[in-house]
PyMOL Python script that loads the backbone (N, CA, C, O; Angstrom):
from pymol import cmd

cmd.read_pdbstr("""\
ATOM      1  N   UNK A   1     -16.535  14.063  -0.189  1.00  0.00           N
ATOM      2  CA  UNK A   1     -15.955  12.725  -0.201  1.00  0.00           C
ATOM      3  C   UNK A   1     -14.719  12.698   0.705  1.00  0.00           C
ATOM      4  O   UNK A   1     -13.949  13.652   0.808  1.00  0.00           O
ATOM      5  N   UNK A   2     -14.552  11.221   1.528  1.00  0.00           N
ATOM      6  CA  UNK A   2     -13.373  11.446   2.309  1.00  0.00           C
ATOM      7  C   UNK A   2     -11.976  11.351   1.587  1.00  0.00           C
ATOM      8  O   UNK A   2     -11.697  10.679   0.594  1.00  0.00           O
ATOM      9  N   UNK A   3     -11.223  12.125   2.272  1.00  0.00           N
ATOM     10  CA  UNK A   3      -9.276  11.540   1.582  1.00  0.00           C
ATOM     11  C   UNK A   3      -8.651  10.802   2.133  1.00  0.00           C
ATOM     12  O   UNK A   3      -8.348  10.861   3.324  1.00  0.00           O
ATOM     13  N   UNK A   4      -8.377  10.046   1.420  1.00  0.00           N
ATOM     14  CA  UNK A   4      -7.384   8.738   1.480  1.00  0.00           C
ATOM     15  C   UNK A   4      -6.039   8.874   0.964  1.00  0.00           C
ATOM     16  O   UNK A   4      -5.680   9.186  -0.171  1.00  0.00           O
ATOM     17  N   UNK A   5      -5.112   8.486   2.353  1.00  0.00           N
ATOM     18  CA  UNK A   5      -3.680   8.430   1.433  1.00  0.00           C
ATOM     19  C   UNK A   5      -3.408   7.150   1.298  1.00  0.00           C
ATOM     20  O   UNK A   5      -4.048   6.361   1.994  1.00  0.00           O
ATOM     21  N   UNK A   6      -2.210   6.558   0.201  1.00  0.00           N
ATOM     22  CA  UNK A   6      -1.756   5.370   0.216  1.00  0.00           C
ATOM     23  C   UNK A   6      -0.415   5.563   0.378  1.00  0.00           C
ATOM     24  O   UNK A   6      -0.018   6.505  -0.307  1.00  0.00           O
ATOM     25  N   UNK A   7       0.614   4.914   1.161  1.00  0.00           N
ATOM     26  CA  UNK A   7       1.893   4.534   1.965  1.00  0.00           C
ATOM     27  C   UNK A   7       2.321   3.789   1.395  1.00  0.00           C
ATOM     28  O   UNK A   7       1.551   2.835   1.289  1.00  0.00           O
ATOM     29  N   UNK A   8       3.494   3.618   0.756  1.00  0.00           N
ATOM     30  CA  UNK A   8       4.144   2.479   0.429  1.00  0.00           C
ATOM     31  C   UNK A   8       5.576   2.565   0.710  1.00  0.00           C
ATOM     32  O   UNK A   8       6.461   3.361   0.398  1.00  0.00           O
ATOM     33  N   UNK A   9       5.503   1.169   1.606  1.00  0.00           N
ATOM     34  CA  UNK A   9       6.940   0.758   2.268  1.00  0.00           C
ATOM     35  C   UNK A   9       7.418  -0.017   2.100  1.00  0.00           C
ATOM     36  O   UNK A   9       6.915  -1.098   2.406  1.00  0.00           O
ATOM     37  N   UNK A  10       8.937   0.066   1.395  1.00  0.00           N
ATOM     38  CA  UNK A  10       9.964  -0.622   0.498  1.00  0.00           C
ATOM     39  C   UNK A  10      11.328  -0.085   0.281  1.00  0.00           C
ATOM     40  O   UNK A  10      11.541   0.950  -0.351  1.00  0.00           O
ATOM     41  N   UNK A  11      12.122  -0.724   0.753  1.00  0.00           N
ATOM     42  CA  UNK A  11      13.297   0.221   1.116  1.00  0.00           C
ATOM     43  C   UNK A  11      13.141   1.590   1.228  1.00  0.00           C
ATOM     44  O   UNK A  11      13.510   2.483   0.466  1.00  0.00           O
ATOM     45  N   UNK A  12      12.418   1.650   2.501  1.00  0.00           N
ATOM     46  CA  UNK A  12      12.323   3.217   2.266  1.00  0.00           C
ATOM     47  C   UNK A  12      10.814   3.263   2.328  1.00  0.00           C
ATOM     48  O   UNK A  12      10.089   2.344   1.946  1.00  0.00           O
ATOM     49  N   UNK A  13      10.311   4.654   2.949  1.00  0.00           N
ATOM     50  CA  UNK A  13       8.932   4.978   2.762  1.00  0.00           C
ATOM     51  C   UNK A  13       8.899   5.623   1.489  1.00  0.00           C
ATOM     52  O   UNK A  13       9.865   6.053   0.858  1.00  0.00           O
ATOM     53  N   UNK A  14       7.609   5.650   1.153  1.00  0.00           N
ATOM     54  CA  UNK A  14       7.171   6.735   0.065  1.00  0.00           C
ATOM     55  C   UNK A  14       5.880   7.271   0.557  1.00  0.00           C
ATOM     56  O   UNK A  14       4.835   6.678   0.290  1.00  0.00           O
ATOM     57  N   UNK A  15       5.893   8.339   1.246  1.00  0.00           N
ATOM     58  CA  UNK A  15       4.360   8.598   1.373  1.00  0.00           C
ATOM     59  C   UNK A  15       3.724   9.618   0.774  1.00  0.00           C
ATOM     60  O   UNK A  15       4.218  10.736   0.625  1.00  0.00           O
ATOM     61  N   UNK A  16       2.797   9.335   0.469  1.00  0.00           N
ATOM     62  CA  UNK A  16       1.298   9.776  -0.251  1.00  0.00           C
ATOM     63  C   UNK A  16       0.958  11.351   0.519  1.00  0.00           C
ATOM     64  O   UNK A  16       0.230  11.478   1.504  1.00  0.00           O
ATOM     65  N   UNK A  17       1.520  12.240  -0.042  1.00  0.00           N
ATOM     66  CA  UNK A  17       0.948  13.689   0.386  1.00  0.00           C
ATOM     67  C   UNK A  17      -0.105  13.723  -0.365  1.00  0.00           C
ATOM     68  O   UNK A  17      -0.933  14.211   0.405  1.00  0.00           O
ATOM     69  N   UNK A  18      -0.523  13.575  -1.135  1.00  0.00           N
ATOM     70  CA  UNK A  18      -1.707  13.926  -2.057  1.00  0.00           C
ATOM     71  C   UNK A  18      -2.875  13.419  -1.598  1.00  0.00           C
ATOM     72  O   UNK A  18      -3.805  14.220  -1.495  1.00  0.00           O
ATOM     73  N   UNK A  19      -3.023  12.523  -1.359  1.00  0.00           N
ATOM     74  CA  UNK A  19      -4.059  11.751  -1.544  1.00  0.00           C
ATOM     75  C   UNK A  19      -5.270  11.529  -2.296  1.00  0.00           C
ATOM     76  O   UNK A  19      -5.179  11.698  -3.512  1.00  0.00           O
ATOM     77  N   UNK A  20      -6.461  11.163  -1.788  1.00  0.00           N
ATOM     78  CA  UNK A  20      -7.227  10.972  -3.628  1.00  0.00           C
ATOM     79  C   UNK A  20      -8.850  10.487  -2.399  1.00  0.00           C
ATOM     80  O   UNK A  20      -9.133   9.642  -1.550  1.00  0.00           O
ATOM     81  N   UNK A  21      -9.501  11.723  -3.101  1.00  0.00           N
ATOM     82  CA  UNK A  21     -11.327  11.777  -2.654  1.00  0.00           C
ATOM     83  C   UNK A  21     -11.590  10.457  -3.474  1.00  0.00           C
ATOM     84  O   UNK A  21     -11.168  10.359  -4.626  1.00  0.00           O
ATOM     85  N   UNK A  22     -12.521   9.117  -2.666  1.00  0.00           N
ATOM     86  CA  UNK A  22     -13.244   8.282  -2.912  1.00  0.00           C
ATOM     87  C   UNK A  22     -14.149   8.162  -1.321  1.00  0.00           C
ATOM     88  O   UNK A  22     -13.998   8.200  -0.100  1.00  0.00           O
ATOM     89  N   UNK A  23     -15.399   7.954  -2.665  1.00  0.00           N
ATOM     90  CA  UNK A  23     -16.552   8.082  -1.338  1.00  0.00           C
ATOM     91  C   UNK A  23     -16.609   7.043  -0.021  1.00  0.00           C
ATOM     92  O   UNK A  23     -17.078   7.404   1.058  1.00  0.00           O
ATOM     93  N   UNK A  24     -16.050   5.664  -0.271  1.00  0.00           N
ATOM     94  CA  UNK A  24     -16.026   5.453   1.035  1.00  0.00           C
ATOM     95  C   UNK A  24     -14.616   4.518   1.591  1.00  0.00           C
ATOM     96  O   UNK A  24     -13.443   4.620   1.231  1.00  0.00           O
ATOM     97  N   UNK A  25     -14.986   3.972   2.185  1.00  0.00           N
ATOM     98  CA  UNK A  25     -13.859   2.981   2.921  1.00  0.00           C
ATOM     99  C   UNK A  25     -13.564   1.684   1.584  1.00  0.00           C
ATOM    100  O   UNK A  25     -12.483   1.288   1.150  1.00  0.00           O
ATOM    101  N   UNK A  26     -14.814   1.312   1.236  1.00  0.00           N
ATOM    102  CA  UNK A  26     -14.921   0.120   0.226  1.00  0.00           C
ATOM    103  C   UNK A  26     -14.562   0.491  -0.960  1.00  0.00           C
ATOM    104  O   UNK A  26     -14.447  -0.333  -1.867  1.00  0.00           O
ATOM    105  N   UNK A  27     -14.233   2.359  -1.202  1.00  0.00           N
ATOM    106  CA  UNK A  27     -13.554   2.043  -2.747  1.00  0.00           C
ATOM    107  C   UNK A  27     -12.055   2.476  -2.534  1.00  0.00           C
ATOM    108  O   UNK A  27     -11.234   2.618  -3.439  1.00  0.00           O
ATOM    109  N   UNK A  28     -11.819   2.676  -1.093  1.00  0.00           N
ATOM    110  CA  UNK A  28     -10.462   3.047  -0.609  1.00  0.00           C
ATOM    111  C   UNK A  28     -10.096   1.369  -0.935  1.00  0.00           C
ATOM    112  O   UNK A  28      -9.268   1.190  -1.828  1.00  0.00           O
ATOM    113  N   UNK A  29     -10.623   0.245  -0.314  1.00  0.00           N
ATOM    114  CA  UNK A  29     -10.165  -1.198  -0.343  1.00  0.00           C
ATOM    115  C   UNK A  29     -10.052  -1.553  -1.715  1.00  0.00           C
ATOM    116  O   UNK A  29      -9.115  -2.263  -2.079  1.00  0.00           O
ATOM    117  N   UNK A  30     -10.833  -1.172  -2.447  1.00  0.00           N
ATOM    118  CA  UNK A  30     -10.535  -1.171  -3.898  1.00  0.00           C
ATOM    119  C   UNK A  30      -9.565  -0.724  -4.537  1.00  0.00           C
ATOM    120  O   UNK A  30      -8.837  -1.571  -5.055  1.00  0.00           O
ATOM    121  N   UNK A  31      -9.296   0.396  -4.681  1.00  0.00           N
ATOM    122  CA  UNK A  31      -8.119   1.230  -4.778  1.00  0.00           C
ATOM    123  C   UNK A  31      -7.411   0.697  -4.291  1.00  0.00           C
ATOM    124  O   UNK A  31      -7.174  -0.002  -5.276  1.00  0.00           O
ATOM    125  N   UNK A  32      -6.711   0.300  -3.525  1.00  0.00           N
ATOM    126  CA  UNK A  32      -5.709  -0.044  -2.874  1.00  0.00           C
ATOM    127  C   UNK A  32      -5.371  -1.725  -3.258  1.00  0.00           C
ATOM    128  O   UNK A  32      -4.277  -2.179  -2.924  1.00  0.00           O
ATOM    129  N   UNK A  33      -6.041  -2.310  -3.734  1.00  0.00           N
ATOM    130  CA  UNK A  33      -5.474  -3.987  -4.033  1.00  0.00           C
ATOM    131  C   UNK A  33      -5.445  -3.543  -5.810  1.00  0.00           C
ATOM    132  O   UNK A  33      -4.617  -4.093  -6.537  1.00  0.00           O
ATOM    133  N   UNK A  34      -6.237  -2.710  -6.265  1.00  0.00           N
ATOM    134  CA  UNK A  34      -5.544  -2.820  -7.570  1.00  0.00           C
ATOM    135  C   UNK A  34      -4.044  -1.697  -7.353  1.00  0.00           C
ATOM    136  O   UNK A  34      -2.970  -1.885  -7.925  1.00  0.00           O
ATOM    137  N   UNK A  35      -4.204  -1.089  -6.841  1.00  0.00           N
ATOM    138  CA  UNK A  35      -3.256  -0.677  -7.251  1.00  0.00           C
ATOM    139  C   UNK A  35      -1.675  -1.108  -5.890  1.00  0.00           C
ATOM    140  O   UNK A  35      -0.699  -0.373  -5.739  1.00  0.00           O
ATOM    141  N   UNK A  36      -1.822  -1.920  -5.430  1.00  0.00           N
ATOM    142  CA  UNK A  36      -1.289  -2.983  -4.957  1.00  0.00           C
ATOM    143  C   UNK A  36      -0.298  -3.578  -5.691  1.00  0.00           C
ATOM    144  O   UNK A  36       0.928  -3.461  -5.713  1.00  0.00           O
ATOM    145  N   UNK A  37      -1.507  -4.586  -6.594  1.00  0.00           N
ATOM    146  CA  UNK A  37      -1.431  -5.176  -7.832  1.00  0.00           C
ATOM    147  C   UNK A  37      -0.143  -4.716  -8.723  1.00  0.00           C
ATOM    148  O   UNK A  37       0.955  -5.269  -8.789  1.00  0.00           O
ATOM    149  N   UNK A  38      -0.615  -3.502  -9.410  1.00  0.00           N
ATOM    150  CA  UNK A  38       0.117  -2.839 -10.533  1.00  0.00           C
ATOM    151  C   UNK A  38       1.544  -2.259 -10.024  1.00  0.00           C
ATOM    152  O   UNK A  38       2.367  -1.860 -10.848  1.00  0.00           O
ATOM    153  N   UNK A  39       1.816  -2.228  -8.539  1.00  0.00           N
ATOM    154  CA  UNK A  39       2.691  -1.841  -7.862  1.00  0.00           C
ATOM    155  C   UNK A  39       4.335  -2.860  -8.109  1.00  0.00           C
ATOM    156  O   UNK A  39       5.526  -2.796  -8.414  1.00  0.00           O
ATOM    157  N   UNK A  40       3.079  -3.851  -7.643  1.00  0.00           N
ATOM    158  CA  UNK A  40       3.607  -5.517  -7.209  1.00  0.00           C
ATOM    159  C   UNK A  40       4.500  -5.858  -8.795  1.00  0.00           C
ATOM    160  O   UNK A  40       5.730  -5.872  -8.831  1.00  0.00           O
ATOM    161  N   UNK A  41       3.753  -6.079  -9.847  1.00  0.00           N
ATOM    162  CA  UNK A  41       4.293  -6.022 -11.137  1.00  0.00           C
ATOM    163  C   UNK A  41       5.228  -5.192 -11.427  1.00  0.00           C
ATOM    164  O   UNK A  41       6.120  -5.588 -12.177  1.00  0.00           O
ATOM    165  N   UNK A  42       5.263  -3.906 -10.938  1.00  0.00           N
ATOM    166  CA  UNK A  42       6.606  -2.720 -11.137  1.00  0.00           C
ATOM    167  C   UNK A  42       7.976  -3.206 -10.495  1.00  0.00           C
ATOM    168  O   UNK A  42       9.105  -2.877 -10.858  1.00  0.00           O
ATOM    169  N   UNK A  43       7.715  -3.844  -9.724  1.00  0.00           N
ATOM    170  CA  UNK A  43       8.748  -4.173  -8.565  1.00  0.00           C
ATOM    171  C   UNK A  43      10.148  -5.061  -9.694  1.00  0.00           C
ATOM    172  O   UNK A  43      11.347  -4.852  -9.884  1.00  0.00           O
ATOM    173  N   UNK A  44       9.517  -5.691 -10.010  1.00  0.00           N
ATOM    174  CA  UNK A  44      10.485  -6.839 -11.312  1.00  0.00           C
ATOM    175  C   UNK A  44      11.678  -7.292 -10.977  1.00  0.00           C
ATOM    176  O   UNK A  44      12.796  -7.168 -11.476  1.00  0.00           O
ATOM    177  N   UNK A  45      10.981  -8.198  -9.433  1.00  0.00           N
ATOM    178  CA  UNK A  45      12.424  -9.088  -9.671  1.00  0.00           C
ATOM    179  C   UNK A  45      12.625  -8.225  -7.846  1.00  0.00           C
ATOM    180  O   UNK A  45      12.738  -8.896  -6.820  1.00  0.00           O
ATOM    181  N   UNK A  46      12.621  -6.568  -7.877  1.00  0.00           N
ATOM    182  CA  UNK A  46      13.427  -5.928  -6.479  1.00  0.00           C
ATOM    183  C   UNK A  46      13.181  -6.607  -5.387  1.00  0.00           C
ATOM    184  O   UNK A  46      13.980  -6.335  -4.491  1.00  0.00           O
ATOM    185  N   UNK A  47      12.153  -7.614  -5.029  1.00  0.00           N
ATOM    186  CA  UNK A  47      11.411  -7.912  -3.905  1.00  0.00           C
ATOM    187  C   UNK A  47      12.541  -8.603  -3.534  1.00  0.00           C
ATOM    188  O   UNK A  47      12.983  -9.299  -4.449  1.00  0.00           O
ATOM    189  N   UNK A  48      13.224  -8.653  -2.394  1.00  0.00           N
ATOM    190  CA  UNK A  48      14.249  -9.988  -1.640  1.00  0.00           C
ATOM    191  C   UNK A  48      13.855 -10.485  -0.856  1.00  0.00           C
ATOM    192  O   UNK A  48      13.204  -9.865  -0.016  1.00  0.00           O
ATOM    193  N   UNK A  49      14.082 -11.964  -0.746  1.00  0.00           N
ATOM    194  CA  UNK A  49      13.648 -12.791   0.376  1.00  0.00           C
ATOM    195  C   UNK A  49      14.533 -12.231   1.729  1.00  0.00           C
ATOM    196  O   UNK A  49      15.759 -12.122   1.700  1.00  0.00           O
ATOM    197  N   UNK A  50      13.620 -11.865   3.027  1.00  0.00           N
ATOM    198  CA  UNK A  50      13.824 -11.431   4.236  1.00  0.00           C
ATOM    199  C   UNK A  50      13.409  -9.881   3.999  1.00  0.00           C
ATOM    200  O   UNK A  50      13.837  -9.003   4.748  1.00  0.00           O
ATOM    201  N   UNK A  51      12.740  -9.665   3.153  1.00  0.00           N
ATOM    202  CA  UNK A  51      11.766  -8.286   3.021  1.00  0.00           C
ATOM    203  C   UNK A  51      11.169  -7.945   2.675  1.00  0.00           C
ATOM    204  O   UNK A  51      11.240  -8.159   1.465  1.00  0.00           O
ATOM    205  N   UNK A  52       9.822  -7.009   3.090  1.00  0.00           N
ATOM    206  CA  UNK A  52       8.441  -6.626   2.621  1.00  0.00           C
ATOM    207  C   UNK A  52       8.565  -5.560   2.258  1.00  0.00           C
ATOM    208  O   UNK A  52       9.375  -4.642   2.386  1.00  0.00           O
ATOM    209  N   UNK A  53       6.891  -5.917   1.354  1.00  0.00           N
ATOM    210  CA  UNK A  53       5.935  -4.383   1.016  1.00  0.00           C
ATOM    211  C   UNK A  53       4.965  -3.943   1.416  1.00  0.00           C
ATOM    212  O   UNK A  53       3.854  -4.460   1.293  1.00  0.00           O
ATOM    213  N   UNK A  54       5.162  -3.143   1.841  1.00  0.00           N
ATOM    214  CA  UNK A  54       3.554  -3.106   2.415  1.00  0.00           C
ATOM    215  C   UNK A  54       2.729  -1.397   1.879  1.00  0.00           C
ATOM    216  O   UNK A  54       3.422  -0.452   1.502  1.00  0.00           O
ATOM    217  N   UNK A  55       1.989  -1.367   1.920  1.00  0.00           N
ATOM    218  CA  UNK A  55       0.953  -0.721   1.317  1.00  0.00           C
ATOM    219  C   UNK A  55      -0.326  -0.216   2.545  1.00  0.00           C
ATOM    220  O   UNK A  55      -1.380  -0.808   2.778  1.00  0.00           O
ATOM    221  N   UNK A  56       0.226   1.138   3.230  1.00  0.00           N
ATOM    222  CA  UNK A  56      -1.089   1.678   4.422  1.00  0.00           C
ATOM    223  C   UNK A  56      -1.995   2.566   3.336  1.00  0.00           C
ATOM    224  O   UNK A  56      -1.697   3.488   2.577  1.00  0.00           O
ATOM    225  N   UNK A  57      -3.444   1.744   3.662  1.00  0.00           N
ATOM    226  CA  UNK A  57      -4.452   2.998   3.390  1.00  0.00           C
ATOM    227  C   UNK A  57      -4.322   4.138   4.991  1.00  0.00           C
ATOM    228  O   UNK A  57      -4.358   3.583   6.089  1.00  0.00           O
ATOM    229  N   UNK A  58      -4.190   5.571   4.909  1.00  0.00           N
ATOM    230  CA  UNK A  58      -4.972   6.091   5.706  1.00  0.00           C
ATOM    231  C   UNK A  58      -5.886   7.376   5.763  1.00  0.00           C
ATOM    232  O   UNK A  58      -6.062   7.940   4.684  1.00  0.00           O
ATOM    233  N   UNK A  59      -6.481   7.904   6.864  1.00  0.00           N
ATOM    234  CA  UNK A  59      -7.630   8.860   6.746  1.00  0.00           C
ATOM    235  C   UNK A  59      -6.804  10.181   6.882  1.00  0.00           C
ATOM    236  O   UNK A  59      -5.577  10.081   6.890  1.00  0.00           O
ATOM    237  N   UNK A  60      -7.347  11.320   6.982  1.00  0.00           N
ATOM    238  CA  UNK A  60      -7.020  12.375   7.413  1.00  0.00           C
ATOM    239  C   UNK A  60      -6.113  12.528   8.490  1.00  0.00           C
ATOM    240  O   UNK A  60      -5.063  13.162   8.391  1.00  0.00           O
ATOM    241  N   UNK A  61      -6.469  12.005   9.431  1.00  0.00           N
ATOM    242  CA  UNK A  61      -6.089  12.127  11.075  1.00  0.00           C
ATOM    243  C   UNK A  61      -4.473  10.709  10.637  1.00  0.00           C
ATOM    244  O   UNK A  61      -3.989  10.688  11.769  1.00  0.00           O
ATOM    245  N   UNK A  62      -3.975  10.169  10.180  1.00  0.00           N
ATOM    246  CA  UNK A  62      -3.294   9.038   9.797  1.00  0.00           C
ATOM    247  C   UNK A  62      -3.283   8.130  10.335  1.00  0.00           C
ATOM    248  O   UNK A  62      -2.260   7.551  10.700  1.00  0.00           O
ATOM    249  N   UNK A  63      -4.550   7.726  10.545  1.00  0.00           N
ATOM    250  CA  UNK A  63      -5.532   6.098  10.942  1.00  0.00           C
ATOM    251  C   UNK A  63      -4.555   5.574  10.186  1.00  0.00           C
ATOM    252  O   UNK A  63      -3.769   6.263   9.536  1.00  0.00           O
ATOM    253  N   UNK A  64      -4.551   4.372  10.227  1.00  0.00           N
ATOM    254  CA  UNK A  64      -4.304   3.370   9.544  1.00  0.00           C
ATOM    255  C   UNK A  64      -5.708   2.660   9.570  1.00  0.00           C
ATOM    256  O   UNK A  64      -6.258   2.338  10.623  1.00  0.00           O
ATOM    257  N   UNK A  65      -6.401   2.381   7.943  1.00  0.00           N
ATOM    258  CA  UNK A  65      -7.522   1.886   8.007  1.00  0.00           C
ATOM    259  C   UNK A  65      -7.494   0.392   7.462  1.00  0.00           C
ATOM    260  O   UNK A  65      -8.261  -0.554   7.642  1.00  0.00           O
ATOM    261  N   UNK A  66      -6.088   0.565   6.581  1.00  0.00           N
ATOM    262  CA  UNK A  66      -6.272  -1.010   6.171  1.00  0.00           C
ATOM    263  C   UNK A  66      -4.580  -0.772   5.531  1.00  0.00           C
ATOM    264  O   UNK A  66      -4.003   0.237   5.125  1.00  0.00           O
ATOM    265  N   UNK A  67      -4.114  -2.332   5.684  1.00  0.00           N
ATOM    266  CA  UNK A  67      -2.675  -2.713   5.489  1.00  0.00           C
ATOM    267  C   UNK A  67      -2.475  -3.815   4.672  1.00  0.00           C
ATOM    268  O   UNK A  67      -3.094  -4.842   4.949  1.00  0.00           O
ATOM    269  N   UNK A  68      -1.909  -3.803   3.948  1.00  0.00           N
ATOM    270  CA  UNK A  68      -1.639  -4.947   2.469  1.00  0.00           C
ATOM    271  C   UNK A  68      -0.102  -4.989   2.999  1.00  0.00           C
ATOM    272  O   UNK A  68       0.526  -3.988   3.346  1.00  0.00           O
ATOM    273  N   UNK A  69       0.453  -6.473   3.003  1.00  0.00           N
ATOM    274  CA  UNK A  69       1.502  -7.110   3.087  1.00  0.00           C
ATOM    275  C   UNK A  69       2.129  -8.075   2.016  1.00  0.00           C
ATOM    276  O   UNK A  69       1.445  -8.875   1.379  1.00  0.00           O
ATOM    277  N   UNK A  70       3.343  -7.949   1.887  1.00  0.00           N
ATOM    278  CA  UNK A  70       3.724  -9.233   1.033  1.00  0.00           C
ATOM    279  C   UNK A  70       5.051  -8.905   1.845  1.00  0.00           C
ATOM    280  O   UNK A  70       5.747  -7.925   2.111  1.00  0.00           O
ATOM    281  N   UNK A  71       4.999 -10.696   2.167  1.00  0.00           N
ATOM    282  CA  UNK A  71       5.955 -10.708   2.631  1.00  0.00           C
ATOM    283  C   UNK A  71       7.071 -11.878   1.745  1.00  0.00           C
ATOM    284  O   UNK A  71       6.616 -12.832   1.114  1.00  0.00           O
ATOM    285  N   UNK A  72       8.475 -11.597   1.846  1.00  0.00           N
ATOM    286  CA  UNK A  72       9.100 -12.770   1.107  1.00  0.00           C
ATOM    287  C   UNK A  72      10.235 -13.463   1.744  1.00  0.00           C
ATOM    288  O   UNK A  72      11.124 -12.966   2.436  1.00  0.00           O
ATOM    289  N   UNK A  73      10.052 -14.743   1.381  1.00  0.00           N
ATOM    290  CA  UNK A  73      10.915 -15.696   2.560  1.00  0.00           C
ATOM    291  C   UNK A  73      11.676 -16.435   1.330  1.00  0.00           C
ATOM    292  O   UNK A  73      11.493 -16.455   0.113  1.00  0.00           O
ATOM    293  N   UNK A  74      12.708 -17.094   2.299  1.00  0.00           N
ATOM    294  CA  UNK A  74      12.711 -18.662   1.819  1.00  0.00           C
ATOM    295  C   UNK A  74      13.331 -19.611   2.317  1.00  0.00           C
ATOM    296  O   UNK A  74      14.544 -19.817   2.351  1.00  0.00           O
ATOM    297  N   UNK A  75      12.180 -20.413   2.854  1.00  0.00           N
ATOM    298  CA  UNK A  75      12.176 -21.546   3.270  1.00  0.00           C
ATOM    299  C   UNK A  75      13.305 -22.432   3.426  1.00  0.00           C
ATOM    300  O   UNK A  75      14.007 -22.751   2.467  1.00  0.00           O
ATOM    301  N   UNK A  76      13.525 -22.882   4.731  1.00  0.00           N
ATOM    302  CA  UNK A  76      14.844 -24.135   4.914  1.00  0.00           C
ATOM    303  C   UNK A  76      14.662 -25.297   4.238  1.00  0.00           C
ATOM    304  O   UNK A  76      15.504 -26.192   4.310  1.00  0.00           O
TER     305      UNK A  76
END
""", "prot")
cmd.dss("prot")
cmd.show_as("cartoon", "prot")
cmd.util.cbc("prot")
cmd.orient("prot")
């Protein structure tokens, strides 16, 4: 099965040495919006308007295969 790391950037990197065998790309996309998700809920409140989170799936080689954003504003 391939390895997938997940990246998460928020004041600060945190990256994923470990990573985690799922058989393909589609349960890497899976993986990654739930646990997105459960991320997003931890946050409580830290998120400030004029800054993101973002969330890299990548492969072995450190593709970037897929990127989750939240971004936070606010509006004039």
């Amino acid at each position: 099965m391939p390895l997938y790391f997940f990246h998460v950037y928020h004041d600060g990197p945190s990256r994923d040495e470990v990573g985690e065998n799922l058989a393909d790309g589609h349960a890497a996309w899976r993986e990654a919006t739930a646990m997105a998700g459960e991320m997003l809920k931890d946050l409580d409140g830290s998120l400030k308007p004029g800054h993101d989170w973002n969330l890299e799936v990548t492969d072995t080689k450190a593709k970037i295969l897929f990127r989750l954003t939240i971004s936070a504003d606010r509006p004039q």
